[in-house]
Every structure is written in structure tokens, then in C-alpha cells.
C-alpha positions as CSV (number, residue, x, y, z in Angstrom):
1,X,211.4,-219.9,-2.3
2,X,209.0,-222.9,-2.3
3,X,207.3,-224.7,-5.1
4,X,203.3,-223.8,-4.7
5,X,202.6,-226.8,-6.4
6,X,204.7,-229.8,-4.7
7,X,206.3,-227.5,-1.7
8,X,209.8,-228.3,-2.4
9,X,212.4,-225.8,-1.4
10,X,214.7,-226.0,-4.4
11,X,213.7,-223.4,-7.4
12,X,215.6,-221.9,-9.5
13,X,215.4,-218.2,-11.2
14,X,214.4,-219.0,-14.7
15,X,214.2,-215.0,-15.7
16,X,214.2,-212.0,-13.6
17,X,212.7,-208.7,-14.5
18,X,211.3,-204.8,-13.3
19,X,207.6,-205.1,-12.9
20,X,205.8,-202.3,-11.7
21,X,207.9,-199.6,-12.4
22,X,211.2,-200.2,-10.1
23,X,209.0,-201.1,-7.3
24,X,209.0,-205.1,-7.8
25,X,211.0,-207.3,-9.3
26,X,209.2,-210.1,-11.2
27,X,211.1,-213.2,-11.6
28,X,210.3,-216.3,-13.3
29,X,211.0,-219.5,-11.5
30,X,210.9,-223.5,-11.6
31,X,210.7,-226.1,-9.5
32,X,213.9,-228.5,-9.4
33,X,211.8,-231.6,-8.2
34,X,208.7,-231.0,-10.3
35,X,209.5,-228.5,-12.7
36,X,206.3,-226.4,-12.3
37,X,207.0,-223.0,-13.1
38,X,205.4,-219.9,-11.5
39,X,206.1,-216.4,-11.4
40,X,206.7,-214.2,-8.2
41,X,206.9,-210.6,-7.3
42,X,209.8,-209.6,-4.8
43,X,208.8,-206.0,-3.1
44,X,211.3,-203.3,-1.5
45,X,210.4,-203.6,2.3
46,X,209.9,-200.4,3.1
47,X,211.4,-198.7,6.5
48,X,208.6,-199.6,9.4
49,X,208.1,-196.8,12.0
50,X,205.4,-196.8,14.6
51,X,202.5,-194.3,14.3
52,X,201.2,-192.5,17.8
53,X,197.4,-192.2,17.0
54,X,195.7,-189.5,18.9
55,X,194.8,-191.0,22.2
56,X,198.9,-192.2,22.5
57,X,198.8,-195.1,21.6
58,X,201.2,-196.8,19.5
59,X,200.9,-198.8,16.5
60,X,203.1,-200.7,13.6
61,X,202.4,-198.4,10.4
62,X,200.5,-200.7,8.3
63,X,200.5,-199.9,4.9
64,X,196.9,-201.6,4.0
65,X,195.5,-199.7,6.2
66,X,196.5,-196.3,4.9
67,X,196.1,-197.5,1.2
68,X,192.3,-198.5,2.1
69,X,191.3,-195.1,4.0
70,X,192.4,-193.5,0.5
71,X,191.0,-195.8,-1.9
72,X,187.7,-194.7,0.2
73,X,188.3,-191.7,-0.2
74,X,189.0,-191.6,-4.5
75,X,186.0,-194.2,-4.5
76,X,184.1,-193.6,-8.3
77,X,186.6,-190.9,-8.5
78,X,188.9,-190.5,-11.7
79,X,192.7,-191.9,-9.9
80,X,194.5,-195.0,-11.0
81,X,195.8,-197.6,-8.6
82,X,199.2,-195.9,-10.3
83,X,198.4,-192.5,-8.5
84,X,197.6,-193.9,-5.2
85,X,200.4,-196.5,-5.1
86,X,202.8,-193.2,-5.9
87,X,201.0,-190.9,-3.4
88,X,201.9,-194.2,-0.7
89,X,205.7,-194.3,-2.1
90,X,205.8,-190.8,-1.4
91,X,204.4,-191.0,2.0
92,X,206.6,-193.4,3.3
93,X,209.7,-192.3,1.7
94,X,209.0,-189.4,3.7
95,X,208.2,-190.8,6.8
96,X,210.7,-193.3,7.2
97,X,213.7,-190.9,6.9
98,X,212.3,-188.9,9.7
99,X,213.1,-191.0,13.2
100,X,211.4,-194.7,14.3
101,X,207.8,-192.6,15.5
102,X,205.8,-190.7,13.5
103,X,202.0,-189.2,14.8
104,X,199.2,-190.2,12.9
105,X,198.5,-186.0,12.7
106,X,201.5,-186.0,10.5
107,X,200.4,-188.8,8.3
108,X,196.8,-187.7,7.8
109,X,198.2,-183.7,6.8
110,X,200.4,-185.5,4.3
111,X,197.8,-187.5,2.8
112,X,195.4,-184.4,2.3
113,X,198.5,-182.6,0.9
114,X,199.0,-185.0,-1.6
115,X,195.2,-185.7,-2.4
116,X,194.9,-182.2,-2.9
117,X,196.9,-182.2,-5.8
118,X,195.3,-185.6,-7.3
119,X,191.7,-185.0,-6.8
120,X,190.3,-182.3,-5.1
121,X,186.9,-184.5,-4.5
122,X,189.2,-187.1,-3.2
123,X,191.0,-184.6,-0.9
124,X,187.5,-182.9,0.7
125,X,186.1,-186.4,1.3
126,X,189.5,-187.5,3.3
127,X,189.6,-184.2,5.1
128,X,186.2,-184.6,6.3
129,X,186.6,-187.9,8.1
130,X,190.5,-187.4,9.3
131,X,188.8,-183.8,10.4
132,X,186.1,-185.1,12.1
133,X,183.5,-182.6,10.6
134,X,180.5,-182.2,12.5
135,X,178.4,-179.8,10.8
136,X,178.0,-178.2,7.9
137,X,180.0,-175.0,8.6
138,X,183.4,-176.9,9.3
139,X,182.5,-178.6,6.2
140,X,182.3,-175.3,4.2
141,X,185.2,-174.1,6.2
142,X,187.7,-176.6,4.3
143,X,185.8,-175.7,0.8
144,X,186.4,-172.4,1.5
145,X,189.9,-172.6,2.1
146,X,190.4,-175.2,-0.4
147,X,188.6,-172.8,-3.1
148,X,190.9,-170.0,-2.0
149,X,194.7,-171.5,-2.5
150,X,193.2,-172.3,-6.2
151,X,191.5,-169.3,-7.1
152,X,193.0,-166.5,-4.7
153,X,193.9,-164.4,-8.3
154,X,190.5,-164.9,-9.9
155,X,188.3,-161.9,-10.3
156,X,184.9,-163.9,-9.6
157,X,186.1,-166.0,-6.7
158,X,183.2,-166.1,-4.1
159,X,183.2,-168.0,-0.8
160,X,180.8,-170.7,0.0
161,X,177.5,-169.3,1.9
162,X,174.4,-170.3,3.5
């Protein structure tokens, strides 16, 4: 690890700690020429896998990417950076077990699986754009069914109409 300050490769590992909840370690370091201490943040690297979009074509799995399609999604919603950084974990534990390609279908249904059970605003607002819905009836189409799973024993259950 290098110094930020002076860019010297000797530091040492003053104090080491779980930050994050098991998913970084922080550690505490300083310089050997300069002293300067600073603090960094070692991450699990995750398994990579490539994602076959729609049209076949093949991409690394970025995990940005997903993280910023959702945070779209839960935008002025109630979920925590917590939720969403879980929901990710999750994801990708799953993934990454499951062989070196994985289609994006796959990745998008888990996604609205798991949004589903976070924030059902959140979940409708991903399904329409990984859905592609074009009108208004494919729209209430996903309500519907959405309503349904929640509410099939409810007496006053209704679907959604014109």
C-alpha cells in the first residue's frame, strides 16, 4: 500500500478492524518515511461473471452499474444504502456460484424479486423500465399482479381498472 501523502511504498498496519459489517476491513496505517497516517478500506472481491444482455452481447458484470439502476429506482423512497448494499451481496452471491455467464434476464428478475420485498414503489418503478412498459395497460398489468401475491386472501381485494 502507498503513502497518499509522500507515495512511498513502505506502511505499516497500525490497527486493523471489521467495518461495514464483515464486508470491509478497515485498517489503520502509517507511513514508514513520513509517518502520515491514513485509514483504508480492503473489500472482498467478489466472483466476476460476464452478463449476456439481450441483443448477445457480452459484458463484465459491473457492480456500479447495477447499484445505480436501483438507487433510481428507491430514489425519495424509504431504503437505506444498508438495504441496497445487502440486496447487491445477495445478488451476487447468487450469481457467481452459478457458472462464468449469467443473462441480464436473470439478473433483472432477481432484482425485482428482491425489491419486491424492500419497497413495493421501488419494485414497480424497476419493473417498468427493465419491462419496457409501453402503455398504461402493461403498467396495470404488473400492479395487478403485484396487488394479487399480497392480498390474494383479502375479502375487498379489487383489481386495477380503467
Amino acid at each position: 500500500m502507498y503513502c497518499p501523502k509522500c507515495k512511498n511504498l513502505e506502511t505499516r498496519v497500525i490497527d486493523s478492524r471489521d467495518a461495514d459489517e464483515n464486508r470491509a476491513i478497515r485498517r489503520r496505517r502509517e507511513c514508514e518515511k513520513c509517518q502520515y497516517r491514513f485509514t483504508t478500506f480492503e473489500h472482498i472481491e467478489a466472483v466476476s461473471f460476464i452478463v449476456i444482455k439481450k441483443d448477445g452481447s457480452r459484458e463484465s458484470y459491473q457492480r456500479e452499474k447495477l447499484e445505480n439502476g436501483i438507487w433510481k429506482a428507491c430514489e425519495k423512497r424509504p431504503v437505506s444504502q444498508e438495504q441496497i448494499h445487502t440486496l447487491i451481496d445477495e445478488i451476487e452471491e447468487n450469481l457467481s456460484h452459478n457458472g462464468k455467464e449469467r443473462e441480464s434476464r436473470e439478473l433483472g428478475e432477481l432484482v425485482m424479486e428482491k425489491l419486491k420485498k424492500i419497497d413495493e414503489v421501488a419494485y414497480i418503478r424497476f419493473a417498468s423500465v427493465y419491462r419496457h412498459f409501453t402503455d398504461l395497460e402493461s403498467f396495470k398489468t404488473e400492479l395487478n399482479k403485484l396487488l394479487k401475491t399480497e392480498r390474494d386472501d383479502h375479502p375487498l381485494h379489487t383489481n386495477i381498472s380503467d
